[in-house]
N, C-alpha and C positions, 0 to 999 in steps of 0.2 A: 504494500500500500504506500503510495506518495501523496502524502499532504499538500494541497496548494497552499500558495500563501497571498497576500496582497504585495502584487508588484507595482503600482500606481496609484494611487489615489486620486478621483476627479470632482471636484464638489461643483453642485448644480449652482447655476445663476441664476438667478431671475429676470426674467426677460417677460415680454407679450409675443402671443401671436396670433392669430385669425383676429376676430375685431377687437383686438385687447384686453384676450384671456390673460390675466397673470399664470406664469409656469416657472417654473423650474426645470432646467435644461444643463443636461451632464453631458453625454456623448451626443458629438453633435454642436456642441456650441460655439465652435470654429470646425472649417470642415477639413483640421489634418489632425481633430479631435476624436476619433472614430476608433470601435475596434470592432476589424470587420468577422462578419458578415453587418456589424449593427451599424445604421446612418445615426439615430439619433435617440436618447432616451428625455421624453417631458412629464416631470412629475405637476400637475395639475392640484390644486386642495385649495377651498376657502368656504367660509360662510359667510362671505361679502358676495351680493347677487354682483356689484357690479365688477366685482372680479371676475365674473363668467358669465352674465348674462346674455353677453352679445354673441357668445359663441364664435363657430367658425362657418362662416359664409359661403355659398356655393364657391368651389375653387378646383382646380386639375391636380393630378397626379400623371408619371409616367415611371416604368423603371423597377417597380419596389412595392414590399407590403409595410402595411402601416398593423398593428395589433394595438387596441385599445382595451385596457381593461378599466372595469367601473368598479371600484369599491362603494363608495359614497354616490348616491347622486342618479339622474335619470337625464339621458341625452339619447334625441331622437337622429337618425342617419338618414339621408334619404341621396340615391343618385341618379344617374342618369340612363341609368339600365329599368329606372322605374321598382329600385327595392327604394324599400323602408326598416328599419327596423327600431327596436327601441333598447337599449341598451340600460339596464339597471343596475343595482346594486350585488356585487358579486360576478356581474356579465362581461364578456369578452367579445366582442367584434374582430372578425380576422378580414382583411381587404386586400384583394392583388390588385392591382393598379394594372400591370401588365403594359398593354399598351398603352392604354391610357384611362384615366375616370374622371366624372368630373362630380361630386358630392359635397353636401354638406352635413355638419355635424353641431344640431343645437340641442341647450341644454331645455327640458320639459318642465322646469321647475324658477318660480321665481324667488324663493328663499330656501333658506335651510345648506346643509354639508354641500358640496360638491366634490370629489376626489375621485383623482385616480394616475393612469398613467399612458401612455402614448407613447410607443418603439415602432423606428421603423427598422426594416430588413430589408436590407441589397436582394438584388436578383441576381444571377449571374447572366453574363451575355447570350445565354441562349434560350435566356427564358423571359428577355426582357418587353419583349412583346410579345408576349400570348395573353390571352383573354382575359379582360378583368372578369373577379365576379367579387363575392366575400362571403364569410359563414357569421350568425348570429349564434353565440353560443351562451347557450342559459348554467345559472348557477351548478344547477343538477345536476348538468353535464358535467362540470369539471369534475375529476375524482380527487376526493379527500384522501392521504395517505398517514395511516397514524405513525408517527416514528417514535423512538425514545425521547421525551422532551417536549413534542409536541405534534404539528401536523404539516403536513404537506400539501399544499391545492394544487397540481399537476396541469396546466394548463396546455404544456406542450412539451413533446420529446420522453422521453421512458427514463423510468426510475429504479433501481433494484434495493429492495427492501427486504434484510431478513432472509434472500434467497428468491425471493418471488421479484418478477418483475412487472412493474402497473406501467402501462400507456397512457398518456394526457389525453387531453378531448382533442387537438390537434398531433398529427403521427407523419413523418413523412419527410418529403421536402430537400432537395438537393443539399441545405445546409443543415440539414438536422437540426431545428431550432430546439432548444431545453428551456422552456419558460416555466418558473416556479415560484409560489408564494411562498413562504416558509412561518408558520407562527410557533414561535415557541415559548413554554411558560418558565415566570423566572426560574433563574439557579441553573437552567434544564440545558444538556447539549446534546447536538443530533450529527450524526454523523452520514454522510451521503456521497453517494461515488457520484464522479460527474465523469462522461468518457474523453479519455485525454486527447481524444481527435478534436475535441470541440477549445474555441478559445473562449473564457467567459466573465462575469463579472460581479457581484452581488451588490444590490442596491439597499441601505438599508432605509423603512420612512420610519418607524416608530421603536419604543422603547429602545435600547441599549443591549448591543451586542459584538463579540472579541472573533478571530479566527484564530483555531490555533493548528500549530502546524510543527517542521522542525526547525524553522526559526522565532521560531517563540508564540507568547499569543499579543496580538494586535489587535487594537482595538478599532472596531470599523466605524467611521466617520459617519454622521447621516445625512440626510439628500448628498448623499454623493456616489456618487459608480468607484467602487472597488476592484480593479482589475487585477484578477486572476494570474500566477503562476502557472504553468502545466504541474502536473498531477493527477492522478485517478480519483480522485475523492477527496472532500471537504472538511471540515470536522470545526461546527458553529457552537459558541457558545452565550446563551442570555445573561443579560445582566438582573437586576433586578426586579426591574422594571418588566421583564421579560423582553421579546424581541418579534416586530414585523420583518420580514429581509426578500426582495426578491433574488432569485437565484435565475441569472442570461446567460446561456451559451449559444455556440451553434458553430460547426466546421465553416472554417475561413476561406473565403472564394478565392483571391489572389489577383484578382482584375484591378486596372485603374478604374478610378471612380470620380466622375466628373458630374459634377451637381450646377443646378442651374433652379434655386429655390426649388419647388415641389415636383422639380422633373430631374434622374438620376439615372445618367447613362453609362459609354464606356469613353466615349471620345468627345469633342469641342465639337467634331461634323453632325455628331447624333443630338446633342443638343441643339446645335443651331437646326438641325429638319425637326425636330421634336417644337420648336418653338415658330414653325413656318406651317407646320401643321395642327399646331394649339391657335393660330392666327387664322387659316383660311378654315376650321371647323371639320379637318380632319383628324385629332387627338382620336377621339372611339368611335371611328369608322371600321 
């Protein structure tokens, strides 16, 4: 067994985006800020409406998936293929953009919590124009994983537990995405293999928690992206308080990646046609 450890630490900033959501944004917040497969991590939270009320306005994508998860809060999706959906508390929205999409994302609520988070995922070049579509995925759906210490919400990529291995609501996918919640109660530590093909990072939003490893234990910084060491397996522990943490992996494409705001190519030629085609009204054609 090889322990990871934290080999970077990235703390989120606070910035807006769509009509002046306040976020928080770790990977992603300059674009040589990145660790690939991942574009961008935005942690979202407030109980000011007008932190979030404006939402995020009909806008394009090309290139990449965007995964939204709702802890807190009720945001309706609606795009140009004619879905809708409604994304609640505990819910996940998965979106390929592919070629292209053009959607918006408003919050259903005029007060009260709002939180969650927003990652995108590169495509690789051969996947970067195929069909958008996206999955709405309900609470129930995700599997809960009981581990030593606490639980697990499996949202995406497989886990081995105990000897058994659980699959997320999402399975699949050139980069083998691992997206995970992680709660743990205080004092409690859980241990978890992550497969060492993937590069990854752990996010932590609530209460207090350390990694430990064979260089010691570290204590993980919050809203901030922790990036991973290579290693087979993890081994987290809660502070007091106990500990919220997401856990991001996913096998690294190796492509350049040239971004041009919500469109994410290979090359300067593919955005410029990507931006000649978002002009004359062929994006999702």
């Amino acid at each position: 067994m090889s322990l990871r450890a934290v080999k970077q630490t990235i703390p989120a900033l606070e910035t807006s985006d769509g009509a002046g959501v306040r976020i928080k944004r770790s990977i992603g917040q300059h674009q040589n800020i990145r660790l690939d497969p991942f574009l961008m991590l935005d942690e979202f939270g407030s109980d000011q409406p007008q932190d979030y009320i404006a939402g995020f306005p009909s806008h394009p994508h090309r290139g990449f998936e965007t995964v939204t998860y709702m802890i807190e809060g009720h945001m309706l999706h609606e795009d140009h293929l004619g879905n809708r959906g409604n994304l609640k508390n505990g819910g996940v929205q998965w979106m390929t953009a592919g070629r292209g999409i053009v959607h918006s994302e408003m919050p259903q609520q005029e007060s009260g919590q709002m939180r969650g988070f927003q990652l995108w995922l590169n495509l690789p070049a051969a996947e970067k124009m195929k069909p958008a579509g996206y999955r709405d995925i309900q609470p129930e759906d995700i599997p809960a994983i009981t581990v030593d210490g606490g639980l697990v919400k499996l949202i995406a990529g497989t886990v081995t537990v105990d000897g058994q291995e659980h699959q997320g609501a999402v399975s699949g996918g050139s980069t083998r995405p691992l997206y995970a919640d992680i709660h743990l109660a205080p004092g409690k530590e859980a241990l978890l293999p992550v497969n060492p093909e993937l590069d990854g990072m752990l996010y932590l939003y609530a209460g207090d928690a350390s990694l430990v490893s064979d260089k010691g234990t570290q204590a993980l910084q919050a809203s901030a992206a922790s990036v991973l060491s290579a290693g087979d397996s993890i081994r987290i522990g809660a502070g007091e308080n106990g500990a919220r943490l997401l856990l991001i992996a996913g096998k690294p494409i190796g492509e350049p990646v040239v971004q041009y705001g919500p469109f994410v190519m290979n090359s300067r030629e593919e955005i410029e046609q990507t931006l000649r085609d978002y002009r004359d009204g062929r994006l999702t054609a």
